[in-house]
N, C-alpha and C positions, 0 to 999 in steps of 0.2 A: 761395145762395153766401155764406162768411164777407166780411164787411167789410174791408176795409184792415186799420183797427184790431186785428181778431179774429185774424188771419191773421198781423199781427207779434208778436200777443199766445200764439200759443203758439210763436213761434220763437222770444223771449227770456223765455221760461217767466213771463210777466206777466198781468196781468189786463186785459183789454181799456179798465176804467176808467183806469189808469194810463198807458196808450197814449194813450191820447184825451188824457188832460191833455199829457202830455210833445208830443205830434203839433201842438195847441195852441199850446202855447210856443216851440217849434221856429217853427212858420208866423208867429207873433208876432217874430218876432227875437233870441229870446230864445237863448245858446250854449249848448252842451253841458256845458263845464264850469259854469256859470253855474247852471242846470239842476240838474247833479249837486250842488250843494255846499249849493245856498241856496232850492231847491224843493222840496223830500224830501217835503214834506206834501200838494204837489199831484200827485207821480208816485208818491208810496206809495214812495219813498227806491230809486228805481232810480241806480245807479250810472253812471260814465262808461262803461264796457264796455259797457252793456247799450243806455245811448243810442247809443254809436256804433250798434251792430248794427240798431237801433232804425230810426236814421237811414240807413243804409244800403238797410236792407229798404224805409223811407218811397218812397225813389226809384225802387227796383227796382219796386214795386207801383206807382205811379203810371204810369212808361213803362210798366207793363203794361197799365192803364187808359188812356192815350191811344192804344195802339198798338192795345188793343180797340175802341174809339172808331170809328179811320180806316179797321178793317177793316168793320168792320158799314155806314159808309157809300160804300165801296167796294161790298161787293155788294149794297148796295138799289140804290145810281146803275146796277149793271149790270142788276136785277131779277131778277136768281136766288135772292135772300133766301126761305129758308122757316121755316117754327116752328120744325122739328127742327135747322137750322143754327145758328139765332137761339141755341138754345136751348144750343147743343154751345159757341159761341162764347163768351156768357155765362157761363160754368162753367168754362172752361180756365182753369189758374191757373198754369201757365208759359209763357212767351214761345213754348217748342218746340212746346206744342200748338197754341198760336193759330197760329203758323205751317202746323204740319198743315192745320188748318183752312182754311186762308186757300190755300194752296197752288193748288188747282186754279182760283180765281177771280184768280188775282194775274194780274196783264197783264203779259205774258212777250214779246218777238218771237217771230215765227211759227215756231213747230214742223212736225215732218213732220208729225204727228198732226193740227196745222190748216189744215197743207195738204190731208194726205187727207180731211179731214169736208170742207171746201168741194169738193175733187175728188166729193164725193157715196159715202166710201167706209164711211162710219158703220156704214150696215144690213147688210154685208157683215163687221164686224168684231163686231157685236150678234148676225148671224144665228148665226155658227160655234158664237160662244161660248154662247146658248142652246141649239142645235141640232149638237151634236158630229156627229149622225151624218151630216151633209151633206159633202157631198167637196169642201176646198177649191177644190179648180182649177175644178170642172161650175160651185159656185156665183159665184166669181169673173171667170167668163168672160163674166156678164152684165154686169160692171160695167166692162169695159174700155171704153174712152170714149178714142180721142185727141186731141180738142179740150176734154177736161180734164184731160190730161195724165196719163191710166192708159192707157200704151200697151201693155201686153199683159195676162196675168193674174198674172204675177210682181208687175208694180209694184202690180196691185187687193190682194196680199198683203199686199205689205210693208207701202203702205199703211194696212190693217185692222190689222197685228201694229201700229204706230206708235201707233195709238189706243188697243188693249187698253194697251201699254205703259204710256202717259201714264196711262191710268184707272185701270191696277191702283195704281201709283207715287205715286201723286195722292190715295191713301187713307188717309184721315187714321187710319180706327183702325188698316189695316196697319200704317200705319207706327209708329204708338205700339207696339203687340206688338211689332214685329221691334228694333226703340228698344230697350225692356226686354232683350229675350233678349242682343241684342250686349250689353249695357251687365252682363250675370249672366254670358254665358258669353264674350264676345268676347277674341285676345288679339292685345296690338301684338307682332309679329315687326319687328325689328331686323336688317338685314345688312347688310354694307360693299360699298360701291360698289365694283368691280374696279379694281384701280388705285390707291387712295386707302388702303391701309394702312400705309403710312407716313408719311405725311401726315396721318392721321388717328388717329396711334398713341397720343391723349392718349384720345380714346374708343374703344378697344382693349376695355373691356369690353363692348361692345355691338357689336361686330362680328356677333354671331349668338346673339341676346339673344330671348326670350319672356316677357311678361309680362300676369296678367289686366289688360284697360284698368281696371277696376272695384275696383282694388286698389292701384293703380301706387302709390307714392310720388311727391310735388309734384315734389322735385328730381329725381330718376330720369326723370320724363315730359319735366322743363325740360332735362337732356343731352340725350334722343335728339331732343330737338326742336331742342336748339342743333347736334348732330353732323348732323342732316337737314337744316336752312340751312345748312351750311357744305357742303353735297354731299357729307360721308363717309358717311352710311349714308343704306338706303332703308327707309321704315318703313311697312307695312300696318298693316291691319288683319283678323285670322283669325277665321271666327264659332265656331273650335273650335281646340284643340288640331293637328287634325290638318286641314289646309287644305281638301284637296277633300272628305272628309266635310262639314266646316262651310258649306260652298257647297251639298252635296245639301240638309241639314236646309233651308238657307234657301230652297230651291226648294220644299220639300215644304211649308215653312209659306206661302210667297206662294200656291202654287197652295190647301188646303187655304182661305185667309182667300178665295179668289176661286170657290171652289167648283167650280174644274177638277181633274177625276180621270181620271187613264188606263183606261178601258176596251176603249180595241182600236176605240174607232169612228171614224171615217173622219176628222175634224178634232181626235183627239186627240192624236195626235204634233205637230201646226202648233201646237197649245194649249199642248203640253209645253214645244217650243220659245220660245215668246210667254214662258212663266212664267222661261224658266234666262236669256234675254235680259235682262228684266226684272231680275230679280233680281241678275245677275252686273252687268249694265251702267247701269241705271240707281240700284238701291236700296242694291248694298253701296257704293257709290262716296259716294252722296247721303249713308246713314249713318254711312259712314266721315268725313266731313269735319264731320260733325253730330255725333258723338260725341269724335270728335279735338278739336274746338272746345271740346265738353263738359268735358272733364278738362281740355284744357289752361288751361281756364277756373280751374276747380276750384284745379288747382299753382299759376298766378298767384294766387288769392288767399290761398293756402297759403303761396305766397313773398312776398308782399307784409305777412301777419302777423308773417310772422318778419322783417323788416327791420323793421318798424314795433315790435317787440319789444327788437329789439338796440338800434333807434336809442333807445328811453325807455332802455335801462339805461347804453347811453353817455352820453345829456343828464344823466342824474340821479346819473352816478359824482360820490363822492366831492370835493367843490371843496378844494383846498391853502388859500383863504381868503386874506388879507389881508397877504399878504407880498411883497415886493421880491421878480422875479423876473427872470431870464436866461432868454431863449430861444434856442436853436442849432437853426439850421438845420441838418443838414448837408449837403454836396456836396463831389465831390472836386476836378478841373479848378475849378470853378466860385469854390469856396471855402464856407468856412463863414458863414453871414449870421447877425451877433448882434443880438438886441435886449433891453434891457433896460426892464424896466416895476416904476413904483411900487406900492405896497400897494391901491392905486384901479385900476391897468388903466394911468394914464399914461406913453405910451411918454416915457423919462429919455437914451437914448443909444443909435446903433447903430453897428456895425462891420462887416467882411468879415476875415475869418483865413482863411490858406491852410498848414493842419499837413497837411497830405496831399499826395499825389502831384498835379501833379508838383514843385512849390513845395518841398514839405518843411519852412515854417518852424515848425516844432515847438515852439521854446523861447520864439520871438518871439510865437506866437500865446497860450502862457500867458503871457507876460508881460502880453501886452493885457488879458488875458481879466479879470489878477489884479488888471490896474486898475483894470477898472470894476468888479470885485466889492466892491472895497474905497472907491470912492470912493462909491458908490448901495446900500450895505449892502445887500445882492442875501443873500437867505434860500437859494434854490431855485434848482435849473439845471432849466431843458426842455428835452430833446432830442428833435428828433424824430426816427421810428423809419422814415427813409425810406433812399438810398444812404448808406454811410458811418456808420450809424448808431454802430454799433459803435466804430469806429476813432474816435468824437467822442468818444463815449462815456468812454472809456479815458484821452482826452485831459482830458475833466472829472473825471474821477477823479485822476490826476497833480495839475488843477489843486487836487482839494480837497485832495489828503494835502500839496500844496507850502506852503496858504493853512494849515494847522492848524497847520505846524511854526514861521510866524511871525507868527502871528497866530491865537493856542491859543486867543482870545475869540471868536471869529469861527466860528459852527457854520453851514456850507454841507452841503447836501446836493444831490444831484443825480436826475432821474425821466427815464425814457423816456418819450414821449408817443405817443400815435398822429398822426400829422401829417395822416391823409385829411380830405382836402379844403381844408387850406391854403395851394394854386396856386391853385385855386378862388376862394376868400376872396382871396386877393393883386391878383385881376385884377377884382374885381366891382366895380362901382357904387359899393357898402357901404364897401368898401377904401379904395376914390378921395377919398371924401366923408370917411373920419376923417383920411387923411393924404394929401392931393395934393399937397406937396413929397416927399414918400419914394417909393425905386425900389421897384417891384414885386416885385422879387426878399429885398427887406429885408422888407415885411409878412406876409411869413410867419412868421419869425423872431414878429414881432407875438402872431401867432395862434398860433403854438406856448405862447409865455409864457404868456396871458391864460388860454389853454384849459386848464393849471394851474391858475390861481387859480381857474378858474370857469368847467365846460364847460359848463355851461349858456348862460352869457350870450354864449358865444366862438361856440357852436355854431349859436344862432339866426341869426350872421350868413351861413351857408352853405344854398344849396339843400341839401335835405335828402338828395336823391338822391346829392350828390355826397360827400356821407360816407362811402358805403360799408362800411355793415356788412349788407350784403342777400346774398342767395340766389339767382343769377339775374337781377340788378337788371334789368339792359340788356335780358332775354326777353321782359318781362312789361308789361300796358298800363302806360304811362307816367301818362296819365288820371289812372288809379283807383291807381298808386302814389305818385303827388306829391298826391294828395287825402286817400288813408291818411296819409301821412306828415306833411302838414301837419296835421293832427286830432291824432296823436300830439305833434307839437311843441307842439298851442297846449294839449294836455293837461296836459305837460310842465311846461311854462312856468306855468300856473294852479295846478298844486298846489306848485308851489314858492314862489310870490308875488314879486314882484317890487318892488323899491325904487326908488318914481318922483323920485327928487331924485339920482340915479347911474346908472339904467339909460338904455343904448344906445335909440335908435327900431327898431332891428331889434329890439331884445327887448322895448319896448312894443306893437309890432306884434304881438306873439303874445298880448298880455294879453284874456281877452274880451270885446268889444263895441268892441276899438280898432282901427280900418284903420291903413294905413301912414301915410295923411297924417295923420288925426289925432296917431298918435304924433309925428308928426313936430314937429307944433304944440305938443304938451306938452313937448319939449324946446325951441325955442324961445321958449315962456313961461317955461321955468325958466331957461333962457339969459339973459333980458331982465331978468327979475324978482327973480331969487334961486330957491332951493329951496320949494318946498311946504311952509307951514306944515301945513295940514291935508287931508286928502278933501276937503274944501267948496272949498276952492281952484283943484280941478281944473275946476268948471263955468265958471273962468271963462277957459279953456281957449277958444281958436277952433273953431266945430263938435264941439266936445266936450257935448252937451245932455244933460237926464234919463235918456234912453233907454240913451246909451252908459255912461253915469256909474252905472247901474242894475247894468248886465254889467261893469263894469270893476272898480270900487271896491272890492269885496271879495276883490280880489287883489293890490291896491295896495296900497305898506307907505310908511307915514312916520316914520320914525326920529326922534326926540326933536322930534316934535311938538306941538302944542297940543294934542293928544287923545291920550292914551294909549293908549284905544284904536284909532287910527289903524295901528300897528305889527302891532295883530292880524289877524286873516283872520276877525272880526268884522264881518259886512255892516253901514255904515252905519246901513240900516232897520231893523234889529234894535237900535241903541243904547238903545232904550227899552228893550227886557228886563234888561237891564245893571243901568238906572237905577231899575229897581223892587227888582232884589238891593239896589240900594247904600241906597236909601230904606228897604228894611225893615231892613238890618243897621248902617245907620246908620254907614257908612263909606267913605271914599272910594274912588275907582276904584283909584289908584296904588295905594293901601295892598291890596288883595282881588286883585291882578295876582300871580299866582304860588305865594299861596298854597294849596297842595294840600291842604292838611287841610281848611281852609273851605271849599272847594269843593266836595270831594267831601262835603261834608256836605250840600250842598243836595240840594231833591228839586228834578228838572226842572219837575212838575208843577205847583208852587205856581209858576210865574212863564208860563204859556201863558197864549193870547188866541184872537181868532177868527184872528186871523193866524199868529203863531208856535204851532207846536206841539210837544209834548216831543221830537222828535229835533230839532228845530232848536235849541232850548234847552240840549239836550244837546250841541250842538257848540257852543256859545257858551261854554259851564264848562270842557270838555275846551280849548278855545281858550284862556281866559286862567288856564288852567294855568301854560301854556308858550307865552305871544304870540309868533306870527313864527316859529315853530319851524321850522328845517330838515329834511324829512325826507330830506334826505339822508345817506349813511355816515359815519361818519370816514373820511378821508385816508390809504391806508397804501398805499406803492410795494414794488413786486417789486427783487428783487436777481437779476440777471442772472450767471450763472456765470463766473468770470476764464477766460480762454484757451477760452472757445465763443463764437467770435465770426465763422463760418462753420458750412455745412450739414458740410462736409469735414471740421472739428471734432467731429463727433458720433459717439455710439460708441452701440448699442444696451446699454440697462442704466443709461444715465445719469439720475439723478436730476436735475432743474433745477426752477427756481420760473420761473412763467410769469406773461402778466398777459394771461385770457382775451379776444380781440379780436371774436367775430364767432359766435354760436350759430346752426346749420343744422338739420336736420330730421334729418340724421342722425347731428348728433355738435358739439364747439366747435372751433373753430382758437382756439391758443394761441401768442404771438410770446412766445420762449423767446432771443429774441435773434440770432439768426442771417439775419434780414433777409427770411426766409419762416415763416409762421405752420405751425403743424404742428396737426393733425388725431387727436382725441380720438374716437373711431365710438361711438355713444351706448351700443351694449354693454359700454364699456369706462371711462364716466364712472364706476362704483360696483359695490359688490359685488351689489347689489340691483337689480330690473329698473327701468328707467329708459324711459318711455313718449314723455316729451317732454324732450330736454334739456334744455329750460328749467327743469325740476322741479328738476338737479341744478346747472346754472351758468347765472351770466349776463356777459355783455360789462361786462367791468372788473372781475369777478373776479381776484382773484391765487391760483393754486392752484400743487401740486408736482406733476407729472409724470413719468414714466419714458418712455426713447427706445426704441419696439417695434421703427423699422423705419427706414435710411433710403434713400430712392430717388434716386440720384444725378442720375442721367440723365432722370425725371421731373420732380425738386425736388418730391419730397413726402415727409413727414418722420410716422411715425406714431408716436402718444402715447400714454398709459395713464394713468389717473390710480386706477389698481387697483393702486396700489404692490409689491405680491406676485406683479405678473403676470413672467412670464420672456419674456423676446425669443428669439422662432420658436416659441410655443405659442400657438397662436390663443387668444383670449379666449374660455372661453363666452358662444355668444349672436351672436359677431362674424361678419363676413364675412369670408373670407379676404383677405389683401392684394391689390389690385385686384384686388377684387371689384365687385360691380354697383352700386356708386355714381356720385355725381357726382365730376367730376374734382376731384382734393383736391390744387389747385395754391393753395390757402390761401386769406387774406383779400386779397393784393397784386391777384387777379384781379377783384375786385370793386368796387375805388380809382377811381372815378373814371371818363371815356370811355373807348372803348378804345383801345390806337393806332391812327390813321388812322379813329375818331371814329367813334361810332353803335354800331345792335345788328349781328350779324351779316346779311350779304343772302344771299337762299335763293340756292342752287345752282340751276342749271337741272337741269329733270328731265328723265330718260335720255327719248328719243324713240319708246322701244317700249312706254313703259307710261302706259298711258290713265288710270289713277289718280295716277300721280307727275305728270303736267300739271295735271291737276287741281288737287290736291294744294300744288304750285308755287306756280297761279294766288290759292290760297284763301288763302295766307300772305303774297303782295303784297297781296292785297286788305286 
């Protein structure tokens, strides 16, 4: 059997030595990013992708080996252990087989099956099944016994059928064969609960839906899974096309694996019987909930890549940088909440306006607005794109053409922002600790502004889930989504680097090798002390030692400090390769910082050791190119269309500039302004075939769109970014309009809890069907 090592080594196409190092440093403390940036030599330059996957597989293989472990001493403590078991056990290399395996020896509550062996009914269920041509009832008749509870020869039957059952069902290689064959030919049938078509009219397309399991789409499988806990539809599983064929084949293959064949002799019909029992009641039910598990495994992590996807291109959009900004909340009753923040993040002034219903002070609330713009020289308005967005929107607008005509020096501009998760941030911990004099309803305002200048550092202060730019958020394990998700933010955060004499402790929290208290300590060191002269300074940090200062420091920037190179994403320990450039060319550091022609004239090779090797050297010359480099975009805002400022506003044919919110597997949602995000179907992102939407957009995109479709009565709004396409001609490639997708009620669905909080709860299942209890049961569990 391959090793750990071997086994992750060709799942992320590496070489087993490179595993072992990275596996190594991992088990040492050492992080991912940390790893990817400033190891290259010892993992053979494996990237942050391929660690994550690395890491993920590390764990998955390990619970495979502990779970191997407690099975093999499970059946030596019972003594049923043989070679050929030992041997089968040893070799499985998915959880499913070991379970196969494990199956018949696992300690279950008493079965009929171990009631009938203790009833003494065993040799009567062995005799039939070698000897078909015995006559059940003549042979059975010897085993009635009422003082062990076989009162006639029906019960000595049933019984013997109870046992075959268990033994056939209990077979590890059946069940791997019958595994595969559902898993190539099986298909999920789809149909609506009687009753529930109105109620259930958002999942309208799945009312009587077929699809191969083995093929399904992530999000396709996450609807009929979310429309089957809500109780609108019931979902099987077919081993064919066509239902009761697919039952026969399954009878023919359990009987055929158990070596029962009908010949007409006397215990072959009770045989035939035993096998469609089997088969219908214990094995498709067993591997319906075993392969339903299977995929829906599979979609969760398919939905959890693609949040974990959207969330890096939201952290890493574009930052507005170091300007004065206004942030507006909006709300209508409620009011508008302003805050206003200096070129640093510091909140300078807040307010409440009411221009909207039912208030109406319209002229009053620019007047306010125009005084803090002019009094905090305010660059940038933030609005967020939540109720009212619009109607604020418009209101900042008046204000900037009022503020140009008397104050022509004074250039304002205004951005729609995405606002998810800034109730979130208002009410959390994070929130309370930078401002416990201010109402909660004002810190949003906060986080609107800031997430402007710099959504990275605004973003880190929010659970990651509660941003919502996911796929299913709510469906899917929460676990293994908030542990994706935190790996993408501390990824995030490390290739950006971070400036420890300004950054938040939520956003040193994400730097490598730093816990929350730690960070916490380096801002209170710089609190006490002043700003960090150099890296060196950090050791003297509370709990801040070698180890952490090993992983942290080469993502840590010091701005016009004693080292110049401090500002770079030059590891510390590497500063000697620097100093042997600077010793041979005879020149100081400041002066060789940026100059690109001398640089790129070095060879790497003349400056390696046993330690650094030419790609590590190679990123030390590419570093002080361009020290501290942002690889972030430039800054550029969409312009939202005057008088679309409602779905009711929309005409198919319309042109609009969008600023893409939220990539899905089947397509982007685009907020074009009208307060619901409209839906781009991946057929119709380009004239050319389009595999993963992410190949063609990502979240924070600003693109043009055409209006294909719009759904009043749903609130789904369909887009085209094939600028030539015509509304009412299907796209080539596309699905027809509610067609067999997920419900494309945009990104607003995926904001956050739901109302009245949590994921959805299963429905009870109808009380005639033995698989929908089932079924029920396996999805509370």
């Amino acid at each position: 059997m391959l090793s750990i090592e071997q086994r992750i080594a060709q799942d992320i196409a590496a070489k087993p030595d490179q595993v072992r190092s990275a596996v190594e440093l991992l088990d040492g403390g050492a992080t991912v990013p940390f790893i990817a940036r400033y190891r290259k030599e010892a993992t053979g330059g494996l990237d942050d992708t391929q660690l994550r996957l690395l890491e993920e597989r590390l764990r998955y293989l390990r619970e495979l080996e502990e779970r191997r472990g407690a099975i093999l001493a499970s059946i030596d403590e019972q003594g049923k252990m043989t070679d050929a078991l030992k041997n089968d056990i040893l070799s499985a290399d998915t959880k499913a087989r070991l379970e196969d395996l494990y199956l018949p020896y696992k300690p279950k509550r008493r079965t009929k099956a171990q009631i009938a062996r203790e009833a003494g009914l065993e040799p009567l269920a062995t005799g039939l099944r070698d000897d078909p041509t015995q006559s059940p009832d003549a042979l059975a008749a010897s085993f009635v016994d009422a003082e062990k509870g076989v009162a006639d020869v029906r019960a000595a039957l049933d019984g013997a059928r109870a046992i075959l059952m268990e033994s056939i069902a209990e077979d590890a290689g059946l069940l791997g064969e019958l595994r595969d064959w559902l898993w190539d030919k099986g298909q999920i049938r789809a149909k609506v609960v009687e009753g529930k078509e109105n109620e259930g009219a958002k999942f309208r397309d799945y009312f009587d839906h077929m699809e191969p399991i083995g093929k399904i789409p992530s999000h396709r499988l996450l609807a009929l899974m979310r429309a089957r806990n809500e109780g609108v539809i019931e979902l099987e599983l077919s081993p064919a096309l066509d239902l009761e064929q697919g039952h026969v084949e399954g009878e023919g293959r359990v009987a055929a694996h158990s070596g029962i064949v009908d010949r007409g002799r006397a215990a072959d019909a009770w045989l035939r019987e035993t096998v469609r029992l089997t088969w219908r009641v214990k094995l498709h039910l067993h591997l319906t909930l075993d392969l339903f598990g299977r995929v829906r495994e599979g979609a969760e992590d398919e939905a959890i890549r693609v949040f974990g996807d959207n969330l890096k291109d939201l952290m890493l959009a574009a930052p507005a940088g170091a300007k004065s900004v206004m942030g507006l909340d909006p709300g209508i009753r409620t009011g508008v909440k302003v805050a206003v923040v200096d070129a640093t993040g510091k909140l300078l002034a807040t307010d409440t306006i009411y221009p909207h219903e039912p208030r109406r002070q319209w002229n009053e609330s620019l007047a306010a607005l125009a005084r803090l713009c002019q009094k905090h020289g305010v660059d940038l308005i933030a609005i967020g794109n939540g109720t009212a967005s619009r109607e604020t929107d418009k209101l900042a607008g008046e204000l900037i053409k009022g503020l140009a005509k008397t104050h022509p020096d004074h250039k304002l501009s205004k951005v729609v922002v995405s606002e998810a998760g800034a109730s979130v941030y208002s009410a959390s911990e994070t929130a309370a600790k930078e401002f416990p004099d201010l109402d909660v309803s004002l810190r949003g305002a906060v986080s609107i502004a800031r997430r402007l200048q710099d959504p990275l550092a605004e973003l880190v202060k929010i659970e990651p889930k509660a941003i919502g730019v996911g796929q299913y958020q709510h469906d899917v394990n929460q676990v293994k989504l908030a542990r994706a998700l935190d790996a993408k933010v501390e990824d995030c955060v490390n290739a950006v680097g971070v400036d420890v004499n300004t950054a938040s402790a939520a956003l040193l929290s994400r730097v490598a090798g730093l816990s929350a208290s730690v960070a916490e300590n380096v801002v209170k060191h710089r609190d006490a002390n002043g700003p960090f002269a150099n890296r060196k300074a950090l050791l003297k940090v509370p709990r801040l030692g070698d180890k952490a200062f090993e992983q942290c420091a080469g993502f840590l920037r010091v701005p016009n400090g004693d080292n110049p190179l401090d500002i770079s994403a030059v590891h510390p320990e590497a500063y000697p390769v620097v100093e042997r450039i600077i010793a041979q060319c005879g020149r100081e550091v400041r002066s060789i910082i940026g100059d690109i022609t001398f640089l790129r004239g070095l060879k790497a090779e003349q400056y390696t050791d046993e330690t650094f090797g030419v790609p590590t050297v190679r990123d030390i010359l590419k570093e002080l190119e361009k020290p501290g480099r942002d690889p972030r975009p430039e800054f550029v805002a969409p312009s939202f269309a005057e008088g679309v400022e409602d779905l009711k506003d929309l005409r198919p044919g319309m042109v609009l500039e969008g600023r893409v919110t939220n990539v899905a597997a089947f397509g982007a949602f685009v907020d074009i302004g009208v307060h619901q995000d409209g839906l781009v179907h991946v057929s119709a992102l380009s004239h050319t075939f389009v595999k993963d939407p992410r190949d063609a957009v990502k979240a924070g995109d600003i693109v043009k769109v055409k209006v294909m479709e719009v759904d009043l009565p749903r609130q789904r709004i369909g887009l085209s970014m094939r600028l030539d396409d015509e509304p009412g001609q299907q796209a080539r490639g596309a699905r027809p309009a509610g067609g067999n997708e997920a419900p494309r009620g945009g990104q607003r669905d995926n904001r956050g809890p739901r109302p009245g909080g949590g994921a959805p709860k299963p429905a009870p299942a109808p009380s005639n069907s033995a698989f929908a209890d089932a079924f029920s049961k396996a999805l509370k569990r």
